[in-house]
N, C-alpha and C positions, 0 to 999 in steps of 0.2 A: 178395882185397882187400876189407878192410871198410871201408862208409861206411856213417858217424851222421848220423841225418836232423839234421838243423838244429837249436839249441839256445841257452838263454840259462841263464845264469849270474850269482846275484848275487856280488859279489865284497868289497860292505861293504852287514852290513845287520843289525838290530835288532831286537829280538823284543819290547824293555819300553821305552816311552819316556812321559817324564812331560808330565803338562799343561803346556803354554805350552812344552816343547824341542822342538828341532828335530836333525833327522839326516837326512844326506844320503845316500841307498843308491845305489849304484854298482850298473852289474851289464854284462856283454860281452854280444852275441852271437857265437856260434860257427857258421861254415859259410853266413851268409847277410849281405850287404853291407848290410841293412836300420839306418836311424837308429833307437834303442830312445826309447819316450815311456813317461812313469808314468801310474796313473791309481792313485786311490782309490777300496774300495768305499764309502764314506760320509762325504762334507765336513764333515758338524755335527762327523767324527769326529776328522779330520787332514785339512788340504788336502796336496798336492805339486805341486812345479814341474814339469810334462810334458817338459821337455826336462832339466832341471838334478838328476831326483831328490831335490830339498830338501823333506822332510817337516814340517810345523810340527801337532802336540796341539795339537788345540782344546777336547776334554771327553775323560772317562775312557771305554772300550769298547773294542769291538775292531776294526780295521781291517784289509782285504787290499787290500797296493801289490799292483800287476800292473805287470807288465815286458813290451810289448809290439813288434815287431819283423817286419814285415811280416805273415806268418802266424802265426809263432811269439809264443806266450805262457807268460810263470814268474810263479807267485802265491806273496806271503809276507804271510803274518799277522804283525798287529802290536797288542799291547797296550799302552793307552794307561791309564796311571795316576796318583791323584792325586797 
C-alpha cells in the first residue's frame, strides 16, 4: 500500500489578472484535516482574503498566493497587468 504525504491542491486559479480585478482561487487539501489560509508575496501587489482566497490587483508585477494548511504549503504565481 501506497501513502502520499499530505498535499494541497489549487482547484480555481489564475495566472493574468488585471489591475483593479479580483479572483477568487480555491484550492483542497488532501490527506490532512488542516483549515487552508492565503497569503500574498507583496500587498502594494494584490492583497487576498486569508480565509475566503479573494484576490483583488492593486498595480501591475508579479505576485505568489501561497496555499497554507497546517505544514503543508502550494505556491502559485500570479501576474498582474495593466
Amino acid at each position: 500500500m501506497v501513502v502520499k504525504k499530505p498535499y494541497i491542491k489549487f482547484t480555481a486559479s489564475k495566472k493574468t489578472i488585471k489591475v483593479g480585478g479580483t479572483f477568487t482561487f480555491k484550492s483542497k487539501v488532501y490527506g490532512d484535516s488542516s483549515s487552508i489560509e492565503y497569503s500574498v508575496s507583496n500587498t502594494k501587489i494584490a492583497t487576498i482574503d486569508k480565509k475566503t482566497g479573494k484576490l483583488k490587483a492593486k498595480q501591475a508585477g508579479k505576485v505568489v498566493v501561497t496555499a497554507k494548511a497546517g505544514n503543508i504549503t502550494k505556491k502559485f504565481t500570479v501576474v498582474v497587468t495593466k
